[in-house]
Phi, psi and omega in degrees: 000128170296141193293331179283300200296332171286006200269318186277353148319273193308285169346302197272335159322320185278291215262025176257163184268121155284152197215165147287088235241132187220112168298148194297122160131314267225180199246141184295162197220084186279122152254190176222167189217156138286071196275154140248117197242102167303139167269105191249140168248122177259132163274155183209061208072226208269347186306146156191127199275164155239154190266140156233128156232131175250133167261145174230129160261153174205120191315138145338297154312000189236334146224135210266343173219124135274151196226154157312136172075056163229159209220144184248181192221131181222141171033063119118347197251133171274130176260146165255153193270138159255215174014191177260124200259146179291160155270108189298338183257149173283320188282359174081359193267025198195122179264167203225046244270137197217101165225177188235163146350126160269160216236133192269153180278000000 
């Protein structure tokens, strides 16, 4: 184990938020996540939108495929993952997780 890896271990111990991570088909997963929610403004002509998409970093170690349409649960709210999620890292220990709001009935 690398030194970088007890560093991102110990991070997400202190500072990560627990969430529920469930795959689509698959059985639920208490993590813990990093959220991050950018604010992106799309201009459109005189218009301009704002997207709400929430990011989550989440260790590798805790989920190893994330896939499109698998859904985290944070503060009371679901997200679905959208795309294909990245590796926030070089060392590969952190996905980079890109999802919107599920929409309540």
């Amino acid at each position: 184990m690398s030194i970088f890896s007890l560093v991102v271990d110990r991070n997400f111990f202190v500072m990560g938020e627990p969430a529920i991570y469930t795959p689509e088909g698959g059985a639920p997963k208490s993590i813990k996540v990093m959220p991050r929610r950018p604010d992106e403004i799309i201009g459109l002509g005189d218009a301009s939108l704002s997207s709400n998409t929430a990011i989550f970093d989440i260790r590798v170690a805790e989920i190893v495929n994330p896939q499109e349409g698998d859904t985290l649960l944070f503060k009371g709210i679901a997200y679905v993952v959208q795309g294909s999620p990245v590796y926030q890292d070089g060392d590969r220990l952190i996905w980079c997780v890109d999802t919107y709001p599920r929409e309540q009935p």
